[in-house]
C-alpha positions as a Markdown table, in Angstrom:
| # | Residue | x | y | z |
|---|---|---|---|---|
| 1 | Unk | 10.9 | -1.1 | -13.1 |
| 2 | Unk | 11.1 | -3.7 | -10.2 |
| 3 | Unk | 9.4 | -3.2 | -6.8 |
| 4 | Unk | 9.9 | -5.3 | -3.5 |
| 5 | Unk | 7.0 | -5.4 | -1.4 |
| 6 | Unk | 6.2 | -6.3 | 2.0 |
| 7 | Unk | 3.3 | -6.3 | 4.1 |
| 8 | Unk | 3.4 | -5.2 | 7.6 |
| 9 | Unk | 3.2 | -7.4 | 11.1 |
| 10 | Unk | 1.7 | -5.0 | 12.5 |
| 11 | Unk | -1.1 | -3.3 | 10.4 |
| 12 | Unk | -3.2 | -5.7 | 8.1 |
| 13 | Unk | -3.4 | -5.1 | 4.4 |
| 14 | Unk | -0.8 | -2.5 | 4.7 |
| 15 | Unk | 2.5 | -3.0 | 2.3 |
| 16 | Unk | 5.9 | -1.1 | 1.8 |
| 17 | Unk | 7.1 | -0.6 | -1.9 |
| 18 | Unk | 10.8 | -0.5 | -2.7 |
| 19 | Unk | 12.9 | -0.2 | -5.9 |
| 20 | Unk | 15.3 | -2.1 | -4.2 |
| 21 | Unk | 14.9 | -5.8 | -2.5 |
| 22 | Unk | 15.9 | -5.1 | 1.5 |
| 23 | Unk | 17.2 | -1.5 | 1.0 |
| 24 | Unk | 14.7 | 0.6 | 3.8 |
| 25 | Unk | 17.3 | 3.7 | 3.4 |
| 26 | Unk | 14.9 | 6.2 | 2.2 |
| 27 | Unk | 12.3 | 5.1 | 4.2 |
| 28 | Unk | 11.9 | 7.0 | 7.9 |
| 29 | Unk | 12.9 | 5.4 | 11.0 |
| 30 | Unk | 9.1 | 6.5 | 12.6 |
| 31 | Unk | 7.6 | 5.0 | 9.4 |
| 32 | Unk | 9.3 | 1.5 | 10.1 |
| 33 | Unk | 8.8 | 1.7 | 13.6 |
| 34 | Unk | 4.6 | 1.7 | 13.2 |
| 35 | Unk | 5.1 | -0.7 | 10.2 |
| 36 | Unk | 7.2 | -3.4 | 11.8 |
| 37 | Unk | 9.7 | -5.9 | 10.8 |
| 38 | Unk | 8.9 | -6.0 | 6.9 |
| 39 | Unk | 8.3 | -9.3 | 5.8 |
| 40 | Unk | 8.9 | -10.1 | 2.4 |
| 41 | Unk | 6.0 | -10.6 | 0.0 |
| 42 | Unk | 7.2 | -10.7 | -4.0 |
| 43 | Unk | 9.1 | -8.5 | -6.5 |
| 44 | Unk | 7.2 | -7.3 | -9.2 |
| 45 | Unk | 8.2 | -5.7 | -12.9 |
| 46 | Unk | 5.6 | -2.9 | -12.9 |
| 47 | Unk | 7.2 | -2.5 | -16.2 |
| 48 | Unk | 5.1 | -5.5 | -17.4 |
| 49 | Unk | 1.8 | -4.2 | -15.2 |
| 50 | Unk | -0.9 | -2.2 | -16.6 |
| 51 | Unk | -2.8 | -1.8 | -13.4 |
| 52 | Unk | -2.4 | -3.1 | -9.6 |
| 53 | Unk | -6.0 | -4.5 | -7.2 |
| 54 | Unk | -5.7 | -1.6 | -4.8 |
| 55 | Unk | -3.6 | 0.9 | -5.6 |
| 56 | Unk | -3.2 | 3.3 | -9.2 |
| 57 | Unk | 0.0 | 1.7 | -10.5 |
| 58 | Unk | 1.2 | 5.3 | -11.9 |
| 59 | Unk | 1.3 | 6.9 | -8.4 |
| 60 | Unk | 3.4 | 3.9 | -7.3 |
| 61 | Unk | 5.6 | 4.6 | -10.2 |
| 62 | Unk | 5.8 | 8.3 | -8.9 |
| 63 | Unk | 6.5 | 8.1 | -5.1 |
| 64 | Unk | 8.9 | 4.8 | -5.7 |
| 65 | Unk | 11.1 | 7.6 | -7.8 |
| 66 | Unk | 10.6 | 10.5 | -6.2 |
| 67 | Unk | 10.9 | 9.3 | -2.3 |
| 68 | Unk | 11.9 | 6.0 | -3.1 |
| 69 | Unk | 9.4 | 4.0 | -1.3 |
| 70 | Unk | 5.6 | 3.7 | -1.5 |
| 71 | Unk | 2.9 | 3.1 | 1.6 |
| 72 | Unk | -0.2 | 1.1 | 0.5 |
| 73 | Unk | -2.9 | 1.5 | 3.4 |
| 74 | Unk | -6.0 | -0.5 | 3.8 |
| 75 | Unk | -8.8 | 0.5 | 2.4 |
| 76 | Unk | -11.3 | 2.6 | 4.6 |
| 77 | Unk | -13.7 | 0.5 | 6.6 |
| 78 | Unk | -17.5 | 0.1 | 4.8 |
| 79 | Unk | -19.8 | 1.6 | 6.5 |
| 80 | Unk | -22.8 | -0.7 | 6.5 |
| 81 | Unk | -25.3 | 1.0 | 8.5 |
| 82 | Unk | -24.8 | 3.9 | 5.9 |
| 83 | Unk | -25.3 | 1.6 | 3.3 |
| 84 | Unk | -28.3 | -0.2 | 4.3 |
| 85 | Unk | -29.9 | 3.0 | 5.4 |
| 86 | Unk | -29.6 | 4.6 | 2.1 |
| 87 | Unk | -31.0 | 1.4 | 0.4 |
| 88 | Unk | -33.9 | 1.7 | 2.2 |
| 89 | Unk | -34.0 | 5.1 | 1.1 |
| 90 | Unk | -33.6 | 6.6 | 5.1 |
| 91 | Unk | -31.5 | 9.7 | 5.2 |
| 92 | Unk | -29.2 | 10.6 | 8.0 |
């Protein structure tokens, strides 16, 4: 299975999944208008894939078949205070 991806102008470390190489058909007008003008990162077999860094390769799989697109959003923010409070052993 081959996916284009492209990462957004607009929105860091967020990328657009397509079966197809330039075809945004199935994917809303509203969605493209927050994401920008995709810009063209690499087409991948995910066929030859057994994982993917940030994202769970068989939910890709899934939403590129079923709504023929995927969204991959950032990661949430770390939130260091938390973390260094709760190595200190300080509770909220």
């Amino acid at each position: 299975m081959l996916t284009a991806i492209y990462k957004s102008p607009k929105k860091p470390e967020t990328f657009l999944y397509l079966p197809k190489r330039d075809d945004f058909s199935k994917v809303p007008e509203a969605l493209l208008e927050m994401f920008g003008k995709p810009q063209f990162v690499i087409v991948l077999n995910l066929a030859n894939k057994q994982k993917l860094a940030l994202v769970d390769l068989e939910k890709v799989k899934s939403e590129l078949l079923s709504t023929g697109f995927y969204l991959q959003l950032p990661p949430p923010p770390k939130n260091l205070l938390k973390e260094h409070r709760e190595s200190l052993g300080l509770d909220d």
